[in-house]
C-alpha positions in Angstrom: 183.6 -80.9 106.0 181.6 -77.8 106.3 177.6 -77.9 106.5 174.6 -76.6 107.5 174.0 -75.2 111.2 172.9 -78.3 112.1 176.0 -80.2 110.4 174.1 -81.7 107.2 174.9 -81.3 103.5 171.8 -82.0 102.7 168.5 -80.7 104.2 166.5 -83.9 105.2 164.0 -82.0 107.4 160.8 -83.9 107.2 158.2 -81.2 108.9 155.9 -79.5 107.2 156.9 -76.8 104.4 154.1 -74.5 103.1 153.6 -76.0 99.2 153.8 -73.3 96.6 150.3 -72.4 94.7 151.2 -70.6 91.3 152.0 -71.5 88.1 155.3 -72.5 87.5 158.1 -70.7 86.6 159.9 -70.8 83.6 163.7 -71.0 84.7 166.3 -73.2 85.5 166.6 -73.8 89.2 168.7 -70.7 91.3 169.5 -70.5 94.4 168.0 -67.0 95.7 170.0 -64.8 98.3 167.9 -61.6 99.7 169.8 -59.3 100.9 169.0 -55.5 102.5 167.5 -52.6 100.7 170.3 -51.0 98.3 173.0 -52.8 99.3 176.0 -52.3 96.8 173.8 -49.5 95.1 172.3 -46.4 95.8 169.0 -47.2 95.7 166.4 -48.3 98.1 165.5 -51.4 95.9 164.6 -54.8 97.2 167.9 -57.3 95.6 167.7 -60.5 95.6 171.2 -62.3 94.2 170.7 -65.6 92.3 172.9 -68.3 91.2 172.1 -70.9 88.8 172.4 -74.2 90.7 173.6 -76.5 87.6 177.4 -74.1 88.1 177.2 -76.2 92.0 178.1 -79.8 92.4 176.8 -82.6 94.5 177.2 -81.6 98.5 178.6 -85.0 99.0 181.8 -84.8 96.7 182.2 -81.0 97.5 181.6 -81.2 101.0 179.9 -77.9 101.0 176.1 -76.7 100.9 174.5 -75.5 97.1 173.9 -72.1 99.1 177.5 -72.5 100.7 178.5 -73.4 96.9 177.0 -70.0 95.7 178.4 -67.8 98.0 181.7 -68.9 97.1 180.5 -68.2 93.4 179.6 -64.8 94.4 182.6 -64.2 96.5 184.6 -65.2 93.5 182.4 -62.3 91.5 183.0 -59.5 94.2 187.0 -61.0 93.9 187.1 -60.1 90.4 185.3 -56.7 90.7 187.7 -55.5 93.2 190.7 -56.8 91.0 189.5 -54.4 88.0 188.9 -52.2 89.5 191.3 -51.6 92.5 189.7 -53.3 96.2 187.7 -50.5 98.0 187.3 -48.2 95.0 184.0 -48.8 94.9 181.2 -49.5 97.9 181.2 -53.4 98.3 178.6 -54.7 96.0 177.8 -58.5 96.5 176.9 -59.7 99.9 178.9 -62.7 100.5 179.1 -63.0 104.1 176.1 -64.6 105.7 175.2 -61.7 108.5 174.9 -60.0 104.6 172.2 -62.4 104.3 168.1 -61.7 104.8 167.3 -64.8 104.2 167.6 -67.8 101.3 165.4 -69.8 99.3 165.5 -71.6 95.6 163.6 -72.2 92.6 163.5 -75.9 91.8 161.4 -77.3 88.9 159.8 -74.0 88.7 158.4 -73.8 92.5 159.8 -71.5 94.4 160.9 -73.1 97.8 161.4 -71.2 101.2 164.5 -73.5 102.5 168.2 -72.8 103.1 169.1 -74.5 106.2 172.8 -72.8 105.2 171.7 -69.4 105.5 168.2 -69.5 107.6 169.5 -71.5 110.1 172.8 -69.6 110.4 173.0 -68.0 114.0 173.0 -64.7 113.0 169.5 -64.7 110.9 166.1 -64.0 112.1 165.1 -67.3 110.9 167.7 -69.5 113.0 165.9 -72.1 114.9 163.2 -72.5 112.4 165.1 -75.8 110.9 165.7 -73.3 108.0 162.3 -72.4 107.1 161.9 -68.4 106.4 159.1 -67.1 108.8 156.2 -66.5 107.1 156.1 -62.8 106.7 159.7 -63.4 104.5 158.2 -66.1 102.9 154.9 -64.5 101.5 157.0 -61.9 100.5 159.3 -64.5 98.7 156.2 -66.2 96.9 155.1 -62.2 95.5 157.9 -61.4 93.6 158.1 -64.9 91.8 154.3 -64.9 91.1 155.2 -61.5 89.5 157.5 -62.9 87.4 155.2 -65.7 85.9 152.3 -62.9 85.7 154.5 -60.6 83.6 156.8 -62.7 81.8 160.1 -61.8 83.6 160.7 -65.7 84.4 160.9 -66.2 80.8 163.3 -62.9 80.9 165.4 -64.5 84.0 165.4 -67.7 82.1 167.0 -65.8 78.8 169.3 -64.2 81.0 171.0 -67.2 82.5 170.8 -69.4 79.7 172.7 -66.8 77.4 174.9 -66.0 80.1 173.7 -62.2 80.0 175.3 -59.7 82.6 172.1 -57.8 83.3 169.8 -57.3 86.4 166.0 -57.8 85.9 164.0 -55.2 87.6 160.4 -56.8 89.1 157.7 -54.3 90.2 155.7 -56.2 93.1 152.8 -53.6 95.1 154.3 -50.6 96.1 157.7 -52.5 96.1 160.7 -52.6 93.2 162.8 -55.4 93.7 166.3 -56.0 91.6 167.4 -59.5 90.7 171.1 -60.0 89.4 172.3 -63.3 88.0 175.8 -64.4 89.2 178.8 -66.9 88.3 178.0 -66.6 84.7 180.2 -63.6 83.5 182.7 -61.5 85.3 180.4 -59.0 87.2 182.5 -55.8 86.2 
């Protein structure tokens, strides 16, 4: 049965976690994947790669993570890209391996949430040993781009997006910073 890190399905880590102070957004809860500055594209774009978490099951009957559950969604994505159009024609464009990985959070009940003892925890991050928890330049930065999307609407666009299974990216302009989010498991991404 895989797990976290730390071996659990489930992240039952009672310390403290930094509570979330905007408005909520208005989408159904993802599971958010950050991942370097134009990976798969040629831009120098922030990316973060979400998965809506009603297409993962209960860690308990699966035996796998939500965030271990998504990457295997996006695997499954990159699988069909490089079916139609021929493996290695194209640069690798989903990060599905979790050295790929900046760092992980969510959106659950419309507050984002700085956890993923999955992917934060995993030895190769820069947040391993923090029980999960992204460290808290990460997780400011996390907290911006979501507060931008209540402030401008783009939740509501996100929220469109998933529910009509739309294969689209969302574009969010936070500071000085542009930041790409694409939606994955819902359509082929071709």
């Amino acid at each position: 049965m895989a797990g976290t890190p730390c071996g659990r399905l489930i992240c039952d880590y009672p310390g403290p976690r930094p509570k979330y102070q905007g408005e909520l957004l208005d989408i159904p809860n993802i599971l958010v994947f950050k991942v370097p500055k134009g990976f798969g594209s040629r831009g120098s774009q922030n990316r973060f790669q979400v998965v809506p978490s009603y297409l993962t099951k209960d860690p308990k009957l699966v035996g796998k993570t939500r965030h271990q559950q998504a990457i295997d969604i996006m695997d499954e994505s990159q699988s069909k890209f490089d079916r139609k159009h021929g493996e290695g024609t194209f640069q690798k464009s989903i990060a599905t391996d979790m050295k790929e990985f900046i760092n992980a959070g969510s959106v659950q009940g419309g507050e984002p949430k700085t956890q993923s003892c999955t992917v934060n925890n995993s030895e190769s991050n820069l947040n391993a040993g923090q029980e999960g928890r992204m460290e808290e330049k990460q997780r400011e930065e996390f907290m911006e781009v979501w507060a931008e999307m209540v402030k401008t609407g783009q939740d509501k666009m996100l929220r469109e997006t998933i529910e009509n299974k739309q294969p689209q990216s969302l574009t969010v302009y936070v500071k000085d910073q542009t930041w790409g989010i694409t939606v994955f498991g819902l359509h082929d991404y071709c």
